[in-house]
C-alpha positions in Angstrom: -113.5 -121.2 45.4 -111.8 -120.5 42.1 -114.3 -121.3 38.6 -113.9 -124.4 37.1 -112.1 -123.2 34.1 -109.6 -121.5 36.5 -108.5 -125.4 38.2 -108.5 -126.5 34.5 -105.6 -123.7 33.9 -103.8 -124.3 36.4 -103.4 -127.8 36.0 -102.7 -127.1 32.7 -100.2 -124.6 32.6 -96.9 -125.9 31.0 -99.2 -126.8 28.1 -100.4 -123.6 27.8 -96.9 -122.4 27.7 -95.8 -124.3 25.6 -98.8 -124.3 23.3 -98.7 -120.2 23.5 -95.1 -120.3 22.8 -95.1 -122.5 20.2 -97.8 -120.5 18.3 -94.8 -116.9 18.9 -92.2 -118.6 17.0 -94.8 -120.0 14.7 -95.7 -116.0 14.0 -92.8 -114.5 14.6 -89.9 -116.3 15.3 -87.8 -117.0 18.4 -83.8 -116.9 19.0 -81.4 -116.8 22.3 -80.9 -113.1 23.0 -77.3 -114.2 23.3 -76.2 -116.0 21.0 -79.3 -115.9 18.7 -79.4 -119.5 17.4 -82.6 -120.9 17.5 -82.5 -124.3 19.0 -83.5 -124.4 22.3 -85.5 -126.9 24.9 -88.0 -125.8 28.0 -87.2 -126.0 31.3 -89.5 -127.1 34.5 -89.7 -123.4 35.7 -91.2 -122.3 31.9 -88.2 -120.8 30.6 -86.3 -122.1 28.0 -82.5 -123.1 27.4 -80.1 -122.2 24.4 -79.3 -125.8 23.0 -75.8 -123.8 22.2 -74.5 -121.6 25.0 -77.3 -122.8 28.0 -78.4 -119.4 28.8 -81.8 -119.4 30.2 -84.2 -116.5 28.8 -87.8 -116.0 28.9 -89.6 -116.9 25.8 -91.9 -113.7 26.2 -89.3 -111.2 26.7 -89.8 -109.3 23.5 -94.3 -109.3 24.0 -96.7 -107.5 25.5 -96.6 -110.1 28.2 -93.7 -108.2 29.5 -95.8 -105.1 30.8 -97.0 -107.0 33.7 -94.8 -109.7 36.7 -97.4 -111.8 37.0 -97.3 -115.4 36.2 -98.3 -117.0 32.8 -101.2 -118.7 34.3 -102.1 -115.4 36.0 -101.8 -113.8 32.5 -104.1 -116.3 30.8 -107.1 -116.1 33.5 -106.3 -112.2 32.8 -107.2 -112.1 29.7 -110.0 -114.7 29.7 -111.7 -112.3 32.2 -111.6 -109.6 30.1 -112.9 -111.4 27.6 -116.1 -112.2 29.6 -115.6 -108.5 30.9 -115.9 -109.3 34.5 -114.9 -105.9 36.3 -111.6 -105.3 37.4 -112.2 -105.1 40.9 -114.0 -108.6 40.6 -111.0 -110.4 38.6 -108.8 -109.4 41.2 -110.7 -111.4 43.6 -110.7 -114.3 41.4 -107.3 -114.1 40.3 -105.6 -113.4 43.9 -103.9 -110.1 42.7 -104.4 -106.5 43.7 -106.7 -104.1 42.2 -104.1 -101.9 40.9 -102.1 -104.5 39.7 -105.7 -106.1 37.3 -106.4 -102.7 36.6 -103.0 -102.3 34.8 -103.7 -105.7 33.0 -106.6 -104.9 31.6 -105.2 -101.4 30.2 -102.2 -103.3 28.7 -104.9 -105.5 26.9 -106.7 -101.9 25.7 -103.3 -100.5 24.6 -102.8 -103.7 22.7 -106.1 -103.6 21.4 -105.9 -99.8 20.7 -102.7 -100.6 19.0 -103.8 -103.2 16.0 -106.9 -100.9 15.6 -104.4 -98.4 14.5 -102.7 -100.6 12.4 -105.6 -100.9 9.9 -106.4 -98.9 7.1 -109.5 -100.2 6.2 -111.9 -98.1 4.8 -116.2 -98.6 4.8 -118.5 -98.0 1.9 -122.0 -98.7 0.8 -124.4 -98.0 2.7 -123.1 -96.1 6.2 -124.4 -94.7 9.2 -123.3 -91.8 10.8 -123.8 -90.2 14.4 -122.3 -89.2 17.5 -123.4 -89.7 20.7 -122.2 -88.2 24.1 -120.5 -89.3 27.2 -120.1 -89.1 30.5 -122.1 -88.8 33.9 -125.6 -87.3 34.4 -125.4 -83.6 35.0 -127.8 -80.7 35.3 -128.9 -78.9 32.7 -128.8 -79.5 28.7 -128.9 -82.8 27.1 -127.5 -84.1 23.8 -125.9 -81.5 21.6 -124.2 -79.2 23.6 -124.0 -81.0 26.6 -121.4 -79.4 28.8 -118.6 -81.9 30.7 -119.3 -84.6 28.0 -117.2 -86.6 25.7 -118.2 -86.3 22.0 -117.9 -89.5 19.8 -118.6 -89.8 16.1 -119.5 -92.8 14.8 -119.4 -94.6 11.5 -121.3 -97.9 10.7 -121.3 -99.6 7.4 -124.3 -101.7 7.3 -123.9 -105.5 7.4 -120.0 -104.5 8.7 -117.9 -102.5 10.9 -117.9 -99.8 13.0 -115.5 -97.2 13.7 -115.3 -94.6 16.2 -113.6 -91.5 17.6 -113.2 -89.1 20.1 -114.1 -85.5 18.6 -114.1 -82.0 19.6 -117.2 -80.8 18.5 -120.1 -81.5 16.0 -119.1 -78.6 13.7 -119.0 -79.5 9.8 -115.4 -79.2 9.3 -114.9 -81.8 12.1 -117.5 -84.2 10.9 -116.9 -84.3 7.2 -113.0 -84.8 8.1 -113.8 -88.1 10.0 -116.1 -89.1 7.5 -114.0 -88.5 4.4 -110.9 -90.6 6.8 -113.4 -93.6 7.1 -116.1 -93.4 4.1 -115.2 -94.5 0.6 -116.2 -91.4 -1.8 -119.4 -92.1 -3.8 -120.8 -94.3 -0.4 -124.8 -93.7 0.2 -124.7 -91.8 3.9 -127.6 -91.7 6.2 -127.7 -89.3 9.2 -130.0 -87.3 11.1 -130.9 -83.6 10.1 -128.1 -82.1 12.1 -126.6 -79.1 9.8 -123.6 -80.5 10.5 -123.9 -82.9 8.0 -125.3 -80.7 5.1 -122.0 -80.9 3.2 -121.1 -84.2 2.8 -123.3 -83.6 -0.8 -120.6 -81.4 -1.7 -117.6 -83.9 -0.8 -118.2 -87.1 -2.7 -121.5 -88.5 -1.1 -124.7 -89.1 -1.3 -126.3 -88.1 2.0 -129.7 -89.0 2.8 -131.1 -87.9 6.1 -134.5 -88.3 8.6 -136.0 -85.8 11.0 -135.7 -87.5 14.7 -138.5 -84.6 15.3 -140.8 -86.7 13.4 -139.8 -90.2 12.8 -137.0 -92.1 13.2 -137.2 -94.3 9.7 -138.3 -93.6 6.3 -138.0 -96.5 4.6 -134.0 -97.1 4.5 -133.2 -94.1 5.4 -132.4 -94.4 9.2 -129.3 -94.5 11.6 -130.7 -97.1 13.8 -127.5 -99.2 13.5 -125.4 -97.3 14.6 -127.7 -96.0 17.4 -127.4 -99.6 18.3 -124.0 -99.2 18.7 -124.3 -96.5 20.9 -126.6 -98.7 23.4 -124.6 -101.6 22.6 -121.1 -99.6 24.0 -123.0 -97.5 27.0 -124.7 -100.6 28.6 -120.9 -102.2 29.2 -119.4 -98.9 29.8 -121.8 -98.0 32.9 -120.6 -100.7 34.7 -117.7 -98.8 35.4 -119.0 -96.2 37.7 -117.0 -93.3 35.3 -114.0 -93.4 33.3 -111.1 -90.8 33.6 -111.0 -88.6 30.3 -107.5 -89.7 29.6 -109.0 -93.0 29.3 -111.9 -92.8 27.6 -110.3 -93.7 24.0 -109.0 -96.8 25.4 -112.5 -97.9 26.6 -114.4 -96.5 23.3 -111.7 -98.2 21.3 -112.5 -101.5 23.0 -116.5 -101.3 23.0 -115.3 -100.6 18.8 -113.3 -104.0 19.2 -115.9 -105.9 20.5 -118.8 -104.9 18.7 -116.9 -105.5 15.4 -115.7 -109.2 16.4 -118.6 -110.0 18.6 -118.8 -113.3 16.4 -115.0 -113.9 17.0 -113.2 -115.8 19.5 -112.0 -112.7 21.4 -109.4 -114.9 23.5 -107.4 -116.2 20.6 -107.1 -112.9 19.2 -106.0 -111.3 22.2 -103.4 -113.8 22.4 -102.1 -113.2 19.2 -102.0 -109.3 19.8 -100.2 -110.0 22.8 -97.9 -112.5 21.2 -97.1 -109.7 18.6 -98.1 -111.2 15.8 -98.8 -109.0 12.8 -101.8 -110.6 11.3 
């Protein structure tokens, strides 16, 4: 028996067409890829017709929508989902459609989302966090730093903001300052822990402060326990999973990055939008 929300949809679907398109040309624009004139009127089948030459043409042909044949309906239960991240496998019970075919759904929605993450050049300040934290399945032998088989992510969280992360190659100093001086406004207060690693950001513009996890993991402000709760925050939805290939990876750390930072947000609408194209 399909959710509630799901009979609500589809009884609702040429408004949400028209609602969805509506809010493209709003952003946008729209015109008849023949012709290009801008008139138009919908059709029963959710197309719409050139009021000048009567060519029918989708009015998604030029979005993200494009990267899957599934229905607009489809699309919208799609994406509302992923939203409540429900597993692939499950949505494709609930939406009727292959695994494969909700598997490549949901990465269009984290290239999308991988995408306008790109697009910003906003960079923290104040008071930051920074760690990294490792990924991937449980193997023998050492844990943490130097892990073999695992994926290294540095992360940077400005207290009371955002996060941003990345995938790295190592933890050297060179690597670590780098993404920090990409991300951290010069003159920033940055706390870490007393990996040597971190030693020079003193010399590059900051003013590092730093705790021994050996003996304590706070002295007074001087902690990285928000971004450690990032770290919990993105492994507890990533587990669910059951592994992620490595060619992957940034897509899904990209998304937990997404999430966290909107997690007051309604993510629906703004997936929308990205998919709609819409620059801002």
């Amino acid at each position: 028996m399909l959710p509630l929300y799901a009979l609500i949809v589809r009884r609702g679907l040429n408004s949400f067409e028209r609602s969805s398109f509506k809010k493209k040309k709003e952003l946008i624009g729209n015109s008849c890829p023949g012709c290009e004139f801008q008139e138009f009127y919908f059709m029963s089948s959710g197309r719409l017709r050139c009021s000048r030459c009567r060519v029918d043409y989708n009015p998604f042909t030029d979005t993200s929508f494009t990267g899957l044949r599934i229905s607009c309906v489809s699309w919208l239960l799609l994406i509302k989902l992923f939203e409540l991240e429900v597993s692939a496998r499950k949505s494709s019970v609930q939406l009727g459609l292959s695994y494969p075919t909700t598997l490549k759904g949901f990465d269009i929605l984290r290239k999308v989302i991988l995408r306008e993450l790109s697009r910003s050049d906003e960079v923290l300040r104040g008071e930051i966090e920074a760690d990294e934290s490792y990924f991937g399945g449980k193997r023998k032998g050492k844990r943490g730093r130097g892990a073999g088989g695992k994926t290294i992510v540095f992360g940077i969280l400005e207290r009371g903001g955002k996060v941003a992360v990345n995938i790295v190659k190592d933890v050297s100093a060179d690597t670590l300052i780098k993404e920090t001086v990409t991300k951290v406004r010069r003159r920033s207060i940055v706390y870490t822990d007393k990996w040597k690693g971190y030693d020079s950001l003193m010399f590059s513009g900051y003013r590092h402060l730093n705790v021994d996890h050996g003996y304590k993991f706070k002295q007074g402000k001087v902690c990285i326990n928000g971004v450690e709760g990032f770290w919990s925050f993105a492994k507890e939805r990533l587990i669910k999973h059951h592994g992620i290939s490595k060619n992957k990876f940034l897509l899904y750390i990209k998304e937990m990055e997404w999430r966290y930072n909107h997690r007051t947000d309604n993510l629906f609408e703004l997936i929308v939008k990205y998919m709609l194209g819409a620059d801002n």
